[in-house]
ZASEKE-33531 format. One record per residue: x, y, z of N, C-alpha, C, CB in turn; residue in three letters. Coordinates in steps of 0.001 Angstrom, whole numbers, padded with zeros to 6 digits, always signed. Atoms other than C-alpha are relative to their C-alpha. Last residue first. Glycine has a CB too. Layout:
<pts>
XYZXYZXYZXYZAla ...
</pts>
This chain:
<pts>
-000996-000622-000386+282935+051134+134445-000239+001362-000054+001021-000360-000629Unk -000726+000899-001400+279960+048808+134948+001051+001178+000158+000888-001938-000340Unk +000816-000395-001625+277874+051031+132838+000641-000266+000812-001250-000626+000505Unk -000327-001400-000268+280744+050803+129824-000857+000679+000903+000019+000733-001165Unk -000965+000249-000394+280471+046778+130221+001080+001922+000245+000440-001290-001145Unk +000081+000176-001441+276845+046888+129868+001610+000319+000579-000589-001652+000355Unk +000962-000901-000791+276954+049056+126712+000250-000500+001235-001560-000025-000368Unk -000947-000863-000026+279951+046402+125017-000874+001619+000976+000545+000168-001847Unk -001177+000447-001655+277639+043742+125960+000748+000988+000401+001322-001233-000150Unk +000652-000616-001501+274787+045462+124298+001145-000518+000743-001708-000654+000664Unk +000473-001543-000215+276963+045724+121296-000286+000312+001235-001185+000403-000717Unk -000469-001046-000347+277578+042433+121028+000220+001448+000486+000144-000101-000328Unk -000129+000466-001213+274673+040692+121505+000867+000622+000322+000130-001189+000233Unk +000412-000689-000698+273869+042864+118132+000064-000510+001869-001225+000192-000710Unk -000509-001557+000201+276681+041326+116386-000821+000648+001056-000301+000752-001623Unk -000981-000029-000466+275314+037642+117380+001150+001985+000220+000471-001244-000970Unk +000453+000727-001476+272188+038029+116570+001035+000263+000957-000186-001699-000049Unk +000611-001676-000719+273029+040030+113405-000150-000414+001599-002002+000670-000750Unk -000814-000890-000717+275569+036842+112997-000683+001182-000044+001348+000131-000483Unk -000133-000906+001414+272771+034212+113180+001133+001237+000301-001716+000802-000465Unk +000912-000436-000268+273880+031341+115528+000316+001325-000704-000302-000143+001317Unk +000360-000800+001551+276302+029359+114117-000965+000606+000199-000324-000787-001311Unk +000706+000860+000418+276735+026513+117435-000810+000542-001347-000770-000426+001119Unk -000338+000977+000622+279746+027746+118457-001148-001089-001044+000613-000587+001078Unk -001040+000055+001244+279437+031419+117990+000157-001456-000217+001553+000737+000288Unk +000815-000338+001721+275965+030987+119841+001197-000255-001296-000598+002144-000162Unk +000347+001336+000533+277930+028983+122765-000822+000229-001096-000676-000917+000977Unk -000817+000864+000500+280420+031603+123349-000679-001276-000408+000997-000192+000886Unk -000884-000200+000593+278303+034442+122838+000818-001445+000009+000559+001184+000498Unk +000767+000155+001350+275512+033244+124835+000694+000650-001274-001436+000675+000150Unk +000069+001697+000043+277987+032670+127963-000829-000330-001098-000668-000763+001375Unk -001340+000750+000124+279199+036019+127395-000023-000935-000529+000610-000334+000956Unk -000757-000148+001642+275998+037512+127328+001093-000611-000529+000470+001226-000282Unk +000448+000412+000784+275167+036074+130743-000311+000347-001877-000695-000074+000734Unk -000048+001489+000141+278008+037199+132087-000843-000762-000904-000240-000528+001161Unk -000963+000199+001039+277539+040450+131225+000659-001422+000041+001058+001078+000110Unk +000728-000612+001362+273789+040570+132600+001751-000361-000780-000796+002263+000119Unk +000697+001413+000564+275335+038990+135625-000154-000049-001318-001381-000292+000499Unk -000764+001230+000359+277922+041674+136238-000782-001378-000245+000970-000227+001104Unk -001148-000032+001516+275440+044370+135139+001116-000945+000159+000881+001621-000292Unk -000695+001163-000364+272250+043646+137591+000931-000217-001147-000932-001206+000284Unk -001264-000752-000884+270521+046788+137307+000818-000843+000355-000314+000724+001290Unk +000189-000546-000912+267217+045407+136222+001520+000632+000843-000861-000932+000617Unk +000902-000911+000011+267154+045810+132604-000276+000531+001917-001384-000779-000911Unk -000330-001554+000350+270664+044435+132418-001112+000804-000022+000643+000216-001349Unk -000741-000697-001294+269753+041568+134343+000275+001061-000667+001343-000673+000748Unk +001022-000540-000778+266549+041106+131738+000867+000338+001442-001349-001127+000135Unk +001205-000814+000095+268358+041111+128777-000654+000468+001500-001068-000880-000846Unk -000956-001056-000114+271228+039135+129944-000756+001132+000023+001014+000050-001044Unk -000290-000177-001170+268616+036397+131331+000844+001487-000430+000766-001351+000733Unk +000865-000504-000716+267202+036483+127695+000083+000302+001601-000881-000719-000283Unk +000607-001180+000781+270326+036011+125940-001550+000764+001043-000571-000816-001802Unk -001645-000735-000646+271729+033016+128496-000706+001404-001061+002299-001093-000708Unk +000201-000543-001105+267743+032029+127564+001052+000311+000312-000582-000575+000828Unk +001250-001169-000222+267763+031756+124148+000051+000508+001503-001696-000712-000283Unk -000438-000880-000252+271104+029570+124192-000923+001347-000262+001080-000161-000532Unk +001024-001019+001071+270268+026945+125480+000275+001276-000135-001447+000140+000389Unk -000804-000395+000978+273265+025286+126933-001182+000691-000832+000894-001212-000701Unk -000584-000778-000106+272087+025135+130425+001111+000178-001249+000309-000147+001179Unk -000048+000024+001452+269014+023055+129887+001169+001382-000169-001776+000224-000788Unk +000250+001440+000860+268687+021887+133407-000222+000024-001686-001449-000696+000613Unk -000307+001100-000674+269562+024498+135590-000058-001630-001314-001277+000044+001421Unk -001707-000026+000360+269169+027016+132977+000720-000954+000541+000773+001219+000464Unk +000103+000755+001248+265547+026971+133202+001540-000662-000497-000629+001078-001158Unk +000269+001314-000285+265800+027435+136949+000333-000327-001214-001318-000435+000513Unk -000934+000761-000755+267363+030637+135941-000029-001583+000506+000076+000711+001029Unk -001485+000329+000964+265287+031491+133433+000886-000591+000867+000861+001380-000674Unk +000456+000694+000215+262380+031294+136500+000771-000370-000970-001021+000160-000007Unk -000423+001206-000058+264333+033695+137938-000530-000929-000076+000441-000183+000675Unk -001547+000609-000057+264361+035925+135509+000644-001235+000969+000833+001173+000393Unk -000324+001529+001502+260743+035291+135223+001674+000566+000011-001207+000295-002458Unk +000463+001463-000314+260328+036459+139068+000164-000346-001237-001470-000341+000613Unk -000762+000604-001376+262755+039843+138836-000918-001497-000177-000334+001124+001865Unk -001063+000719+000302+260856+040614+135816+001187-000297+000498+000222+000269-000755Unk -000591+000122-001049+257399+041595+137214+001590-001041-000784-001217-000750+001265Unk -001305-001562+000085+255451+043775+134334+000816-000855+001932-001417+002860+000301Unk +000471-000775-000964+252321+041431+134782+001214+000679+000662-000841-000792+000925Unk +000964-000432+000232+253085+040064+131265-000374+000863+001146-000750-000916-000360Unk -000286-000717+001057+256690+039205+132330-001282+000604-000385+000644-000773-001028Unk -000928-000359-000792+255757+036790+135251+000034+001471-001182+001434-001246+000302Unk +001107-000549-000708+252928+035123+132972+000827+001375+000839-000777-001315+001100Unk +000778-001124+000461+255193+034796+130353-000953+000518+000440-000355-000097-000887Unk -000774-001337+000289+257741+033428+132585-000585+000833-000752+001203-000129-000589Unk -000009-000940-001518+255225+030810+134640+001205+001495-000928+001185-001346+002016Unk +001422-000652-000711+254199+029759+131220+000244+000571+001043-001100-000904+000407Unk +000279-001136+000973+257804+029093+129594-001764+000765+000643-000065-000874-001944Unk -000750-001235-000097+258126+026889+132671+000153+000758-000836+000988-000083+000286Unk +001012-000128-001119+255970+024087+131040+000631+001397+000883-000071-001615+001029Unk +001368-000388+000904+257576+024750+127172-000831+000027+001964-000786-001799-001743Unk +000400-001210+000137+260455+024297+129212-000689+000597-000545+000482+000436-000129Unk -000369-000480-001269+260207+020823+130954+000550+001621+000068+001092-000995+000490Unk +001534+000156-000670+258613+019821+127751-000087+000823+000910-000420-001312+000633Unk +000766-001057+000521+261573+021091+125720-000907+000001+000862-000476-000060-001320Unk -000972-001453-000776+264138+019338+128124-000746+001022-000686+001999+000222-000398Unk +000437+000586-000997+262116+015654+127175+000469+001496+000919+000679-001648+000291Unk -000612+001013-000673+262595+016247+123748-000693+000634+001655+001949-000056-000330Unk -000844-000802-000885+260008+017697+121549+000692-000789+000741-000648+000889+000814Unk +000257+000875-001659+258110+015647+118539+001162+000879+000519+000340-002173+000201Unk -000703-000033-000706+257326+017944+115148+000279-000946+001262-000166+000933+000112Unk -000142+001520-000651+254028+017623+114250+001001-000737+000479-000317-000805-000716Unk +000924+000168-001254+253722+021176+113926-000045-001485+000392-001547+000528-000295Unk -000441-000488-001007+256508+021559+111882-000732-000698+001483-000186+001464-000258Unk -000596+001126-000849+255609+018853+109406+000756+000661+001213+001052-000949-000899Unk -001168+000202+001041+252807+021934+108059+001085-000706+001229+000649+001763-000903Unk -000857+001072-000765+249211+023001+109289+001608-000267-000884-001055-001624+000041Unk -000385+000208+000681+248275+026704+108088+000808-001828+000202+000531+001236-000184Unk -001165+000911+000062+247740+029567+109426-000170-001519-000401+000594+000025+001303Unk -000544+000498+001224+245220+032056+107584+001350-001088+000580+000524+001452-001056Unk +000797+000197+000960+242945+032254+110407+001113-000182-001329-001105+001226-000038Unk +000455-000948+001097+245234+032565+113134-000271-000341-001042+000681+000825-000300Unk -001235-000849+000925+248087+030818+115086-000647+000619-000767+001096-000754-000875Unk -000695-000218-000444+245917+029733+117908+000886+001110-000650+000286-000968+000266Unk -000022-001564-001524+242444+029966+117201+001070+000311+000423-000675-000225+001609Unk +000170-001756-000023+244016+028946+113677-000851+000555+000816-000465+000628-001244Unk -001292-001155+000115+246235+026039+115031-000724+001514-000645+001456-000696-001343Unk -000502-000550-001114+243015+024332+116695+001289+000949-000423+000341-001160+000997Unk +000481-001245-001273+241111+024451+113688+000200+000332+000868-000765+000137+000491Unk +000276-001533+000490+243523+022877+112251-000743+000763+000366-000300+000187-001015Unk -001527-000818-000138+244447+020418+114585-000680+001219-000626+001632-000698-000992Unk -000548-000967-001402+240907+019603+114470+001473+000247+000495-000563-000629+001280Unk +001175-000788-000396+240715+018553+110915+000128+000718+001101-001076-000724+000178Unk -000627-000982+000940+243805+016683+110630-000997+001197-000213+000362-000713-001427Unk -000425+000361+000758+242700+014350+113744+000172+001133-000799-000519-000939-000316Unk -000063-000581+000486+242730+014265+117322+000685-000346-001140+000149+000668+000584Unk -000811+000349+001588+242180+011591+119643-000448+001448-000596-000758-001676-001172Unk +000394+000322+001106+240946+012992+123287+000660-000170-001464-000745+000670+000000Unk -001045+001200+000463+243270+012870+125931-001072-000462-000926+000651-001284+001269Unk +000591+001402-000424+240095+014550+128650+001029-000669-001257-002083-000257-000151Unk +001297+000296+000262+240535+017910+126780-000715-001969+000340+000011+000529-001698Unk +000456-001034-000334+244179+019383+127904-001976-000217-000084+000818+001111-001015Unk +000065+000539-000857+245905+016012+127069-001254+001121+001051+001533-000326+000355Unk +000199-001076-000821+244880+016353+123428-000577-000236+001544-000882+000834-000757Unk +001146-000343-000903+245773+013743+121459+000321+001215+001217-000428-001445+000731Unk -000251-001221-000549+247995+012647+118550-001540+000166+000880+000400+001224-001285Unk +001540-000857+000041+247310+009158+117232+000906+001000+000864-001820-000808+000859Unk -000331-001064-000952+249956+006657+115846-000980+000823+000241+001025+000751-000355Unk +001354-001119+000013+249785+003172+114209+000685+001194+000948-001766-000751+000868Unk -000197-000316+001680+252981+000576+113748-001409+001354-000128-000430-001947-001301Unk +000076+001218+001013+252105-001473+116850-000217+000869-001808-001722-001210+000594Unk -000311+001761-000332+252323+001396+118857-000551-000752-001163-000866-000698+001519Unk -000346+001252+000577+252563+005300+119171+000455-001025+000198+000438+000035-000560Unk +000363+001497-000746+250873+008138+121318+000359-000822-001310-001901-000285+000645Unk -000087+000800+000926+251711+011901+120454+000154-001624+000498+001077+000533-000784Unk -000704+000976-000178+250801+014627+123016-000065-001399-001538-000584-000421+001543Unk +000419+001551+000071+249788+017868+122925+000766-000873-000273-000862-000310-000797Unk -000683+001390-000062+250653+021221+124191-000690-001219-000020+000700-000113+001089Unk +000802+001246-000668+248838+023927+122957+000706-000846-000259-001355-000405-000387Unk +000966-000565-000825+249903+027494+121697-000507-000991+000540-000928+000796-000549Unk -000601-001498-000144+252337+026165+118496-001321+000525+001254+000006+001117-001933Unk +001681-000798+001100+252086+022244+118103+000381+001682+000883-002650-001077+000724Unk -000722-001368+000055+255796+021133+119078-001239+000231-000811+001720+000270-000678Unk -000108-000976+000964+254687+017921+120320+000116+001193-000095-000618-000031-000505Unk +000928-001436+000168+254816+015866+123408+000572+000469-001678+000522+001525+001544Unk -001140-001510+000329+256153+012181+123484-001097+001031-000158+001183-000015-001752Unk +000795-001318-000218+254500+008789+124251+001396+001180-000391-000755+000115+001954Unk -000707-000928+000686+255729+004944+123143-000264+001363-000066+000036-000342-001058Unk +000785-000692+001813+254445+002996+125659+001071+001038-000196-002044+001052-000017Unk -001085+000046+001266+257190+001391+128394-000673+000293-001004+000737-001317-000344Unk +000398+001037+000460+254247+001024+131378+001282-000093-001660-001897+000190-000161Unk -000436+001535-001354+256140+003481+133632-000433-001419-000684-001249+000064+001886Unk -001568+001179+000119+256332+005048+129999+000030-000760+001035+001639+000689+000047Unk +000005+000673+001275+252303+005841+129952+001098-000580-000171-000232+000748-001064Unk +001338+001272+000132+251698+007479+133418+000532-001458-000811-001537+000740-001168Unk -000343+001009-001021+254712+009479+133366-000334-001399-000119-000527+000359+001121Unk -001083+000293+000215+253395+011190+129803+001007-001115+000969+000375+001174-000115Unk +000389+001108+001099+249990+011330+131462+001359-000360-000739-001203+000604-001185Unk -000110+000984-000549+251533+013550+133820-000294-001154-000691-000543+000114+000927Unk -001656+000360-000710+253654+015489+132104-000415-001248+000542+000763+001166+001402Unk -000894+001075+000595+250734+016149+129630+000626-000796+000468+000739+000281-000569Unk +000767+000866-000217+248338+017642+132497+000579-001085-000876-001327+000413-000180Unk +000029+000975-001213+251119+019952+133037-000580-001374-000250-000816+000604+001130Unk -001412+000550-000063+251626+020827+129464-000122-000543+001167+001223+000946-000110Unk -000622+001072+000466+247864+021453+128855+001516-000921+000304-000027+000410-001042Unk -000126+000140+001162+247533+023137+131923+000011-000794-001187+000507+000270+000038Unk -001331-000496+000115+246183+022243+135085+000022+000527-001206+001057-000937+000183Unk +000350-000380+000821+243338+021106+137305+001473+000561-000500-001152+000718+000243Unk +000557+001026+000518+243330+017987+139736-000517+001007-000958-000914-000972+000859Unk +001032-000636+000427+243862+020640+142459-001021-000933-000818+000502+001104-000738Unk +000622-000308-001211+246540+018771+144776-001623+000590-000619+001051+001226+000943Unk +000434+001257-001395+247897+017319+142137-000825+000351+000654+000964-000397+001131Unk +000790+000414+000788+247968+020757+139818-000381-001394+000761+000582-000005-001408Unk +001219-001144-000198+249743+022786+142848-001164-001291-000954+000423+002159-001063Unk +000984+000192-001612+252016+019816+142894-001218+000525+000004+000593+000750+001349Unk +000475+001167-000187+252951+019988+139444-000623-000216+001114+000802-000787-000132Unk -000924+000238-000738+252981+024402+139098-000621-002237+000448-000038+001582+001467Unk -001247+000006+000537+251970+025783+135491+000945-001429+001345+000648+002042+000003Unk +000113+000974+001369+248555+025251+136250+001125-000560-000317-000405+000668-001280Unk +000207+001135-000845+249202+027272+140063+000136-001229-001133-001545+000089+000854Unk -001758+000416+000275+250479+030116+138018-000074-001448+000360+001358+000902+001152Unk -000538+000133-001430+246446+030981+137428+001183-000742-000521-000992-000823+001234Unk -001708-001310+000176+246534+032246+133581-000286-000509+001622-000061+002605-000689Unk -001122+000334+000489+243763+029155+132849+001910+001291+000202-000725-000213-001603Unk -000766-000590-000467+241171+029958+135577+001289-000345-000658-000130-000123+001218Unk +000572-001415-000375+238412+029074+133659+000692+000486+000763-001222+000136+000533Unk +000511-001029+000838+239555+026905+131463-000252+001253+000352-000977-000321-000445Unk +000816-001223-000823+241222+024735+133889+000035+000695-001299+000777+000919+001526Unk -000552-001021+000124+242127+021551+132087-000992+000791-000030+000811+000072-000900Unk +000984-000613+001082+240451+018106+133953+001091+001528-000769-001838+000649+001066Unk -000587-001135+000186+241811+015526+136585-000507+001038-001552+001522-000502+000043Unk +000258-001654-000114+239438+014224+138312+000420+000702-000758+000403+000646+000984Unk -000351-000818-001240+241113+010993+139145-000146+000819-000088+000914+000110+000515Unk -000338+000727-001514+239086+008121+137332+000577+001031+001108+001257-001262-000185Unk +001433+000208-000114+238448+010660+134428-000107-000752+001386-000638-000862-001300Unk -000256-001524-000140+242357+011303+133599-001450+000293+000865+000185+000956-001721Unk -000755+000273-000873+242495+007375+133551+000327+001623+000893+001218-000806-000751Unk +000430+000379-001214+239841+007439+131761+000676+000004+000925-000402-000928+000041Unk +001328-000283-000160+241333+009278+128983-000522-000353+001123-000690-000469-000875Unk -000082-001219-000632+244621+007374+128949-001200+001005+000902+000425+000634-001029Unk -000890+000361-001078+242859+004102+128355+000580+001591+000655+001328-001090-000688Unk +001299+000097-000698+240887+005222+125580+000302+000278+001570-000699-001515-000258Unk +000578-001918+000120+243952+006629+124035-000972-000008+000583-000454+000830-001473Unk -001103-000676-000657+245556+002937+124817-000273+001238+000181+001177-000064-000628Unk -000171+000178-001340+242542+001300+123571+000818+000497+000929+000139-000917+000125Unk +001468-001340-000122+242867+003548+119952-000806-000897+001965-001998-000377-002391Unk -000164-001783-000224+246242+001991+119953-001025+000356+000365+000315+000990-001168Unk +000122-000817+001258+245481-001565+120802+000283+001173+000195-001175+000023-000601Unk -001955-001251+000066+246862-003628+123795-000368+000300-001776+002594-001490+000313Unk -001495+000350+000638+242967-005539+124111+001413+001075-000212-000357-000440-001471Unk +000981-000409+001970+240562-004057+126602+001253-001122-000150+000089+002363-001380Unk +001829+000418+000505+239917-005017+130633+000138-000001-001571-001496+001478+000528Unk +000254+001527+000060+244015-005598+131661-001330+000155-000503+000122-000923+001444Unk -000214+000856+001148+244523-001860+130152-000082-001363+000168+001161+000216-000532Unk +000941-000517+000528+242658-000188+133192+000165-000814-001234-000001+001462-000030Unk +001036+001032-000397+244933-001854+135519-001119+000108-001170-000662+000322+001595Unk -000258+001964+000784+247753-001373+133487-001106-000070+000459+001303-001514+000583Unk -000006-000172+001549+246917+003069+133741+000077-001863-000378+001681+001172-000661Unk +001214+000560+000188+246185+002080+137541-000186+000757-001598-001193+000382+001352Unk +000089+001213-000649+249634+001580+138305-001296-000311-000869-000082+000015+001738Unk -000255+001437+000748+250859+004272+136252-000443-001105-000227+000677-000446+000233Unk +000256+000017+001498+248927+006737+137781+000357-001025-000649+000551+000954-000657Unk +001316+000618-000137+249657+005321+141274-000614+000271-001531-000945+000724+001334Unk -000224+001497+000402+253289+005717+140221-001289-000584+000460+001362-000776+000723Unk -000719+000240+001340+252769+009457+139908-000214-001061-000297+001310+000146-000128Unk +000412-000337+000805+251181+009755+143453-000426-000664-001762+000654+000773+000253Unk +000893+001333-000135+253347+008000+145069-001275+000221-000615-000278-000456+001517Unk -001384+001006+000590+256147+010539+143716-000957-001262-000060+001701-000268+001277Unk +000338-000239+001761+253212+013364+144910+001156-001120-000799+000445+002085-000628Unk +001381+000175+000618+252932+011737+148461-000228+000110-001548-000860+001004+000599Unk +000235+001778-000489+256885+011348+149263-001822+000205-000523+000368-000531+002476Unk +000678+000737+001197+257101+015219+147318-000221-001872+000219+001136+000353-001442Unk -000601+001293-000182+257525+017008+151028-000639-000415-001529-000510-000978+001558Unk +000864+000734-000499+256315+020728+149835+000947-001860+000071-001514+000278-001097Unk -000309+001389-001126+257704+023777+149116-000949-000963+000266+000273+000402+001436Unk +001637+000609-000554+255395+025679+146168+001232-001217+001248-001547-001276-001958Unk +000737-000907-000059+257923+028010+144001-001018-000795+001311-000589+000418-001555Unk -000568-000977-000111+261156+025518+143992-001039+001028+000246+000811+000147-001003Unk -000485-000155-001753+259400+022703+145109+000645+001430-000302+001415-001429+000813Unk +000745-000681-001068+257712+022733+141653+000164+000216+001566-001000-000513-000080Unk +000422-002242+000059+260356+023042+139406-000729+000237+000754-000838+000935-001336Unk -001315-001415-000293+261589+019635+141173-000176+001174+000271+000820+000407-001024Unk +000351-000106-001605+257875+017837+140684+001147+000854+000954-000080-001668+000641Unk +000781-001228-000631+258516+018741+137454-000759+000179+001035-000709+000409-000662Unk -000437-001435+000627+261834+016732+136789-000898+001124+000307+000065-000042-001560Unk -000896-000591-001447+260325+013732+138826+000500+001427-000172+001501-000947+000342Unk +000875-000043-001169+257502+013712+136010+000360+000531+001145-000359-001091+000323Unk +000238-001373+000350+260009+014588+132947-001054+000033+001083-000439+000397-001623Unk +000833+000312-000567+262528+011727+133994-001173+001023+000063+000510-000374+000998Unk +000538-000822-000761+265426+012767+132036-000956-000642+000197-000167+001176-000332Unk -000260+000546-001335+267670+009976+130958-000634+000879+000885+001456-000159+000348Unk +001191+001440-000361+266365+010265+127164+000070-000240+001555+000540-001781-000860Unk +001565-000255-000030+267935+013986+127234-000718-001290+000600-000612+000308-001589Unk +000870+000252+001091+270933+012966+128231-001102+000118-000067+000017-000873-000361Unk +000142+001504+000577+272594+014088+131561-000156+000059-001367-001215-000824+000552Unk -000982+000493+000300+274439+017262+132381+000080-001858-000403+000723+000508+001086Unk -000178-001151+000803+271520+019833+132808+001405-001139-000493+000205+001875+000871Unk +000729+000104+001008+269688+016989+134891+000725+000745-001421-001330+000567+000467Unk -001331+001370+000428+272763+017141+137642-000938-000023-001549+000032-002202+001360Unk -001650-000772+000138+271563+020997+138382+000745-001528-000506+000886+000839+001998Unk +000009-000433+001192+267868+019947+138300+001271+000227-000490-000725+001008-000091Unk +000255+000968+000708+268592+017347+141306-000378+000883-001708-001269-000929+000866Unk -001668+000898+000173+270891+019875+143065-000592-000718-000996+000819-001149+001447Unk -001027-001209+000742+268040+022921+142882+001040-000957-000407+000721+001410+001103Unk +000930-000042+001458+265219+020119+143976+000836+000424-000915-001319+001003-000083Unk -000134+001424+000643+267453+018769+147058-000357+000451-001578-001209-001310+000748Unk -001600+000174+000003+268070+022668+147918-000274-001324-000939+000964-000259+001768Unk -000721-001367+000890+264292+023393+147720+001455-000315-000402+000106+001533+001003Unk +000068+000279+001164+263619+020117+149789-000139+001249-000761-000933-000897-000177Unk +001410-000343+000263+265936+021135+152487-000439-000546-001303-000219+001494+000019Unk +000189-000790+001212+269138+019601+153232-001495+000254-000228+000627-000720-001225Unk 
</pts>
């Protein structure tokens, strides 16, 4: 079996676990065989060398929070790794290996890994639902710090959020318990693949972010933004028994889960369009 195939089976069982049972490191070493073949025996050893030398770093301090953020940090510093600024729209950011091999990435990449890093040791880590920048949330012994994996895993406090949500979200936005939000472990793994599709889509190519929905689907195959957005984009390219499939399948799981009925009405419609092209 090739590793492409292995990657496609191991996202395809992911879509039918539990969130908590996802592994969001091995998970995007997956997405990345799919665009970037490559044996992952180095990047797996990799991973767990992070880990390794995330304890080693914590035998020198005491097991404090603001040691643990320290800790991260260096640990990002020990192997290079940094967020590309200056080539931030390369796809390569988006891709785990590619970012291994480079030791430059996105925020969300550079999360995933530090995220690895931190549970092989059983800390308490998670990403956030901050709007244009993925960061990470670090809690223990009753304390918590948000940090930014994208800037060396620096602490961040109520101050610089905000100024980071209005380069993002704009001068009059506005912090609020959204943004602090925590994501599960199937957001991460599409908040990081949401970049290769708006890159894909921005440079007018929607044959490659459809199938980058498609991966998405592998492993979060009840979402129902994307069975909507795949229909969208097979019906834009001429692909009308998919396109009505994938309406279907966002019909039967929007109606179940109360999704708005203009949403729903107007899904209709286009279905009823694709289904008078077909014939």
């Amino acid at each position: 079996m090739t590793p492409r195939q292995q990657a496609l089976d191991y996202l395809r069982r992911l879509g039918t676990v539990a969130d908590d049972e996802i592994d969001v490191g091995e998970a995007a070493l997956a997405l990345a065989v799919l665009d970037h073949p490559a044996d992952l025996t180095t990047y797996r050893a990799h991973l767990a060398q992070l880990g390794s030398d995330l304890g080693q770093v914590m035998q020198a301090v005491p097991d404090a929070l603001a040691e643990r953020v320290g800790a991260l940090g260096r640990l990002l510093e020990m192997h290079s790794y940094a967020g590309d600024s200056e080539t931030y729209e390369d796809l390569q950011n988006a891709n785990l290996v590619r970012v291994i091999d480079r030791r430059r990435g996105l925020p969300v990449s550079l999360g995933i890994l530090l995220i690895s890093a931190a549970r092989s040791l059983g800390w308490d880590i998670l990403g956030l639902n901050f709007p244009g920048h993925f960061l990470l949330r670090l809690d223990h012994a009753g304390g918590r710090q948000i940090i930014d994996p994208f800037s060396g895993a620096i602490p961040l406090g109520p101050r610089e959020l905000r100024d980071m949500l209005k380069q993002t979200a704009g001068i009059e936005a506005e912090l609020t318990p959204d943004h602090y939000a925590p994501v599960s472990n199937r957001e991460v793994l599409l908040r990081l693949q949401n970049n290769l599709k708006l890159r894909h889509l921005s440079t007018d190519q929607p044959d490659k972010a459809l199938a980058v929905i498609e991966d998405m689907l592998l492993f979060a195959p009840e979402h129902i933004g994307l069975w909507r957005e795949s229909g969208l984009l097979n019906a834009h390219l001429g692909n009308l028994t998919a396109g009505i499939a994938a309406f279907e399948t966002f019909l039967r799981i929007g109606e179940a889960r109360g999704a708005s009925p203009q949403l729903l009405d107007h899904t209709r419609t286009l279905l009823r369009q694709l289904r008078g092209r077909l014939n």
